[in-house]
N, C-alpha and C positions, 0 to 999 in steps of 0.2 A: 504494500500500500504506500502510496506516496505521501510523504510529509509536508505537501505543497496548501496551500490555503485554500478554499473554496472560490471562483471566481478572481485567482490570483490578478490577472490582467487589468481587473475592472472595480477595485475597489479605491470609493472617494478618498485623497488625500493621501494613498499609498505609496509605496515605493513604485519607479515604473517598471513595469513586468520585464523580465530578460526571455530569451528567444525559450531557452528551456521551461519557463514560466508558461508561456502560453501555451508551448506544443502538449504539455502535461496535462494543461487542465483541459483544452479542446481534447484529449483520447479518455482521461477520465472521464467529463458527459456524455459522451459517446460511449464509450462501456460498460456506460450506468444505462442507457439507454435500450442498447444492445440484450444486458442481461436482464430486461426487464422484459422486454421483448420475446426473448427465448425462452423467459420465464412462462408466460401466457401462453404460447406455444404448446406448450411442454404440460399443460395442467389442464383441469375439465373447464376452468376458468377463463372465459371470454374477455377478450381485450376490447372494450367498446367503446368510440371517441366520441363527442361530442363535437360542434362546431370549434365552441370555444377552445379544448382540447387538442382538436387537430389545430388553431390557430396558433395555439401555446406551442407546440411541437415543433412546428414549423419557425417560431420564434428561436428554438431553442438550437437548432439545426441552423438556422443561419447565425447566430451567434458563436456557434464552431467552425462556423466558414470561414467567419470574419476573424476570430482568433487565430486560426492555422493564416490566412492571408497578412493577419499581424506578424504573425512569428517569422512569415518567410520574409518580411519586410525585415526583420532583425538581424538573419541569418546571417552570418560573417561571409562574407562571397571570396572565392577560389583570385587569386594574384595570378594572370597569364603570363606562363614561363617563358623568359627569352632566350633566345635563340643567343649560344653562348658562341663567342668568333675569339678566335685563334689569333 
């Protein structure tokens, strides 16, 4: 389990999130989501959404968009090797 904070990226007044910060917490709601999902699946328990629900979901799901599109905005980028001359 990670030792990261809940909505690490997005908390008022915070420190600002590092690229590990986000990518962490965008796969943790995601595989909260995931095993919630498998979970219903998997049992005589029906998964049934509401408008509101699926609007929520859909909130939730873009806000892990947005975080993984933050993180790669943080991502340290590769230095293109030169061509070494003799």
């Amino acid at each position: 389990m990670s030792n990261q904070r809940a909505l690490s990226g997005y908390q008022p007044g915070g420190n600002e999130p590092t690229f590990k910060d986000l990518l962490w917490e965008s796969h943790e709601v995601l595989a909260c989501l995931s095993a919630l999902v498998q979970h219903s699946n998997g049992s005589d328990i029906d998964l049934n959404m509401d408008d509101s629900a699926r609007k929520g979901l859909g909130r939730i799901l873009l806000h892990c968009s947005q975080i993984t599109i933050d993180a790669i905005g943080l991502a340290p980028s590769a230095k293109p090797k030169e061509a070494e001359h003799e």
